[in-house]
C-alpha positions in Angstrom: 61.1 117.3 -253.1 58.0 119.5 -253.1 57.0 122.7 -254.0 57.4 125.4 -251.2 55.3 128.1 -250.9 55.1 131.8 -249.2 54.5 135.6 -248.8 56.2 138.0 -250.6 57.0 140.9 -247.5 55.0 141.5 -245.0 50.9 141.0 -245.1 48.3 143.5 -243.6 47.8 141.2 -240.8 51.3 140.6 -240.2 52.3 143.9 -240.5 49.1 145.2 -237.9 50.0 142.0 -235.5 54.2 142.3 -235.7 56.3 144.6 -234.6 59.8 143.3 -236.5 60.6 141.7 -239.6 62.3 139.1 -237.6 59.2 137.8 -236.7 58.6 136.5 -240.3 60.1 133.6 -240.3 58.0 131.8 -236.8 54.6 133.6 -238.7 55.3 132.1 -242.0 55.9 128.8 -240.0 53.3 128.8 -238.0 51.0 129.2 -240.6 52.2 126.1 -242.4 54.4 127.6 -245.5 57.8 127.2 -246.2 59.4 130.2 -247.5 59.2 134.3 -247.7 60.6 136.2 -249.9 62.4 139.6 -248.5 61.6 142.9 -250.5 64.3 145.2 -251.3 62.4 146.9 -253.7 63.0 150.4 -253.1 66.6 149.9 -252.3 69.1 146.9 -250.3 69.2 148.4 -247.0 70.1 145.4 -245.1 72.6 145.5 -241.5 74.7 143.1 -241.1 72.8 142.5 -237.7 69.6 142.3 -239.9 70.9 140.0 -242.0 72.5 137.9 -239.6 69.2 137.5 -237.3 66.7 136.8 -239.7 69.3 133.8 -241.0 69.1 132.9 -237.6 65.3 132.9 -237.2 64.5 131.3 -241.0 66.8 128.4 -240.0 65.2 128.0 -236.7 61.7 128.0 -237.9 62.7 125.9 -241.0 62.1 128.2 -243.7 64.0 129.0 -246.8 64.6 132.5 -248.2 65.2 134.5 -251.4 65.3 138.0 -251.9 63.4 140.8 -254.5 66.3 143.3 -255.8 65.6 147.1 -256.4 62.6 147.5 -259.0 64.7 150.1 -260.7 67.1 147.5 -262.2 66.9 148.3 -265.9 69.4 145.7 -267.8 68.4 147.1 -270.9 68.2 151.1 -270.0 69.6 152.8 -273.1 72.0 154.8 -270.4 75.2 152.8 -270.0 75.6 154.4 -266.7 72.1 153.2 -265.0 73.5 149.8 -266.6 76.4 150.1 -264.4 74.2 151.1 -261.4 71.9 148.3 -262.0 75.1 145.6 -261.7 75.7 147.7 -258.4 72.4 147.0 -257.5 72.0 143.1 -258.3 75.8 142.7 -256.2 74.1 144.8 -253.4 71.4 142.2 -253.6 73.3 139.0 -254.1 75.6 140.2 -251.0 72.5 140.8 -248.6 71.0 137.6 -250.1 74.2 135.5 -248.7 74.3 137.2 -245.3 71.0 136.3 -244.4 71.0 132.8 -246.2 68.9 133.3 -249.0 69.8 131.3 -251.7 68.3 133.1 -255.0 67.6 136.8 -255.8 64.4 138.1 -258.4 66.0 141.1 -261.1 63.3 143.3 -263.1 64.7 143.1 -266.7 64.0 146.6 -267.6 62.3 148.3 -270.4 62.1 147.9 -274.5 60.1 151.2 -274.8 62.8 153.0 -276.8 64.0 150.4 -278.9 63.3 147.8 -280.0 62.7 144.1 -278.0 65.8 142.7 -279.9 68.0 145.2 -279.0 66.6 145.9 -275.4 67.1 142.2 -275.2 70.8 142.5 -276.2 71.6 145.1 -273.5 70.4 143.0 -271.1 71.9 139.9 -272.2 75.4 142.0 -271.5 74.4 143.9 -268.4 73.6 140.1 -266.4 76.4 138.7 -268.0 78.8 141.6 -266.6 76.6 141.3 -263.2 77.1 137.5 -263.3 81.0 138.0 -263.7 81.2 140.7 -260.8 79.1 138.3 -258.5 81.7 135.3 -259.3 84.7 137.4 -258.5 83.2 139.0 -255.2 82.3 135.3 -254.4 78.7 135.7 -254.8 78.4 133.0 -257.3 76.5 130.8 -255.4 73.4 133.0 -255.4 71.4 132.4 -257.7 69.7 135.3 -260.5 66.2 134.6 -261.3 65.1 137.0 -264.3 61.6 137.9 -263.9 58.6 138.1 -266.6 57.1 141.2 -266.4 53.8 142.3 -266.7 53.7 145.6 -268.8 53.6 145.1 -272.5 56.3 148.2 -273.1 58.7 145.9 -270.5 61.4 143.6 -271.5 60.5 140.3 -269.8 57.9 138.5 -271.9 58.6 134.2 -271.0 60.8 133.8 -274.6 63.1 136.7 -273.2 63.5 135.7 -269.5 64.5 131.9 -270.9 66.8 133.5 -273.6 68.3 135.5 -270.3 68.5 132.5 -268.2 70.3 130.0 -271.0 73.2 132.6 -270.5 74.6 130.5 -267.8 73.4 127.4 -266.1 73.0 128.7 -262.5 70.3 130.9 -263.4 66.8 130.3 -263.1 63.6 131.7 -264.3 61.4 134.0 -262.3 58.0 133.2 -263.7 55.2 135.7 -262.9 52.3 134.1 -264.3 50.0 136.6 -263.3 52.4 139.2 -265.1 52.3 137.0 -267.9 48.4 136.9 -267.6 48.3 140.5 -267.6 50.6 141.4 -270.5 48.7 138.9 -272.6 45.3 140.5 -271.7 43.9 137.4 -269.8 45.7 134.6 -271.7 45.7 131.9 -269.6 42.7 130.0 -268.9 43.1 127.1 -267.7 45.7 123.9 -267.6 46.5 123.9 -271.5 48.1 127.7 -271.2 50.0 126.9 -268.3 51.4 123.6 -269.8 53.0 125.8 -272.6 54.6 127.7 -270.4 56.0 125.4 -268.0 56.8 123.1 -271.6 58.6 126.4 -272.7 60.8 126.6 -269.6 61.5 122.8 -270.1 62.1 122.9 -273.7 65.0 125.6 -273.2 66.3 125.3 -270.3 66.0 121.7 -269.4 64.2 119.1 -267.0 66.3 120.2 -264.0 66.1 123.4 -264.2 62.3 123.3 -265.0 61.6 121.1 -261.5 63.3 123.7 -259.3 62.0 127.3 -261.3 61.2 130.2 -259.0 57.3 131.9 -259.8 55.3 134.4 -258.6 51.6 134.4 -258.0 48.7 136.6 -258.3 45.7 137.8 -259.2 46.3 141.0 -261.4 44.2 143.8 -263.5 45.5 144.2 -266.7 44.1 147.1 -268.9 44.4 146.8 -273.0 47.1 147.6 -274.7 49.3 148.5 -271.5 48.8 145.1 -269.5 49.4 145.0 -265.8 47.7 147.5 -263.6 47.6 146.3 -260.1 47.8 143.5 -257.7 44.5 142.4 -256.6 43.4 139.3 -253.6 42.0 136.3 -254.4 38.9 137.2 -252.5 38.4 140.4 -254.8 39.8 139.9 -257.8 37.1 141.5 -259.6 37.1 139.2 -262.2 40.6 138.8 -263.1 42.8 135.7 -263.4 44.8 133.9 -263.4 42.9 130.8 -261.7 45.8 128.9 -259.6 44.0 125.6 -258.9 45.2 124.4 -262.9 48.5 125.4 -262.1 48.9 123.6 -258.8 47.3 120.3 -260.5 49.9 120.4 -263.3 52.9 120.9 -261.0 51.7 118.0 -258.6 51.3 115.7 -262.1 54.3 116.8 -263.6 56.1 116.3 -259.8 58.3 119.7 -260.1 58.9 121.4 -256.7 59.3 125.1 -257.8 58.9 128.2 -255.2 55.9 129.9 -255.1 55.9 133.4 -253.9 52.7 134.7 -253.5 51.8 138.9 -254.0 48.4 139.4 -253.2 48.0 143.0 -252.3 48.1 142.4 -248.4 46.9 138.7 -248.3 49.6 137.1 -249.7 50.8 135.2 -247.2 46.7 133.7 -246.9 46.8 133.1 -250.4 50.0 131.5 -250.5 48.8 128.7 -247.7 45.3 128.6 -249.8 48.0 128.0 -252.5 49.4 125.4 -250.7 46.1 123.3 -249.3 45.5 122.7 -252.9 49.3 121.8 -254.0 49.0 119.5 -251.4 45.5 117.7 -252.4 46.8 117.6 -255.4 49.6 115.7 -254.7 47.0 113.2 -253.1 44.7 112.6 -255.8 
């Protein structure tokens, strides 16, 4: 196994050379990646036609697929009822995620801003759980939830909460954002060292197999101090913000994991993701 890499959505130059979203799956191959992930972000509005022919087209063009749930997910809102609506959310998600073959969805945690991090952590320990539960009965369980670390420091998702979220049940997996986790820390990670504590961390509490196989997102982000994350930048203008990716891509050719790296890059992600790649990939041959 190796690491796969991809866009996350649509770049600029897809979306000014494309007409369709079905057409993602033959320019992701064609560039040489292996993976995109679909963005449901402001909402799951997927047909069952949709779904159906870009299944079609990812296993024609031998790509895999996963799938970003609403950003207004809030496990841990202090409003049982957008609690409830986020576990209709993550089952919309996990339902369009089957019908078009994707195998794992990315969930926002929420936020700790009114409360404290333990308790904010609590809520959302019971909201996934619940979501978890609904998925298994509406025969869903097969997809996987990846908890996402989050790049604001007022948000729920730091790496020690995502992995206490994630040990709730073996089938889920970690989303690691490790340019979120750059930004919230105000440029933390420097070089191999910081991203061997993390990816120790996810291995340490979760376990070797589950470390091998993680899902991650990539970029470049600002961060301003104290609030953290600001905005996704390229890795041609990145105006002096990290992370650096070539450390990471060394480690996870030594350490031979195979995790799947989405890249966000504001409009070059799915460049980035291939530059990713090319260095994965020398890696591996050094």
């Amino acid at each position: 196994m190796q690491a796969k890499f991809g866009p996350a959505g649509s770049s600029d130059r897809f979306s000014a050379e494309c007409k369709s979203s079905l057409q993602l799956p033959g320019w992701v191959s064609r560039m040489g990646l292996d993976h995109f992930e679909y963005q449901c972000g402001r909402g799951v509005r997927v047909s069952d036609k949709l779904a159906a022919s870009l299944r079609a087209k990812a296993e024609e063009h031998g790509v895999t697929v996963s799938l970003h749930a609403p950003y207004f997910i809030s496990l841990s809102s202090t409003e049982s009822e957008k609690r409830d609506k986020s576990i209709d959310y993550i089952l919309q998600s996990a339902d369009a995620a089957k019908r078009m073959g994707a195998e794992r969805i990315v969930i926002h945690s929420g936020s700790c801003a009114k409360m404290t991090r333990a308790q904010a952590l609590e809520l959302a320990k019971d909201t996934l759980m619940r979501a978890r539960k609904a998925a298994v009965e509406q025969g869903l369980g097969d997809i996987i939830f990846c908890p996402e670390t989050m790049g604001k420091v007022n948000q729920l998702g730091d790496l020690n909460e995502v992995l206490e979220l994630c040990v709730l049940d073996d089938s889920f997996l970690p989303c690691i954002d490790f340019g979120h986790l750059n930004a919230r820390e105000f440029g933390w990670i420097k070089g191999k060292a910081e991203y061997a504590q993390i990816l120790d961390a996810i291995g340490n509490k979760l376990g070797e197999d589950r470390l091998k196989v993680f899902h991650a997102h990539f970029s470049k982000i600002e961060f301003t101090v104290p609030g953290g994350e600001k905005r996704h930048l390229t890795f041609a203008k990145n105006n002096g913000f990290g992370p650096d990716f070539e450390p990471l891509m060394e480690l996870v050719a030594e350490k031979g994991l195979a995790p799947t790296f989405i890249c966000e890059s504001a409009g070059t992600q799915d460049d980035d993701a291939l530059t990713m790649k090319q260095c994965y990939l020398k890696a591996l041959e050094n």
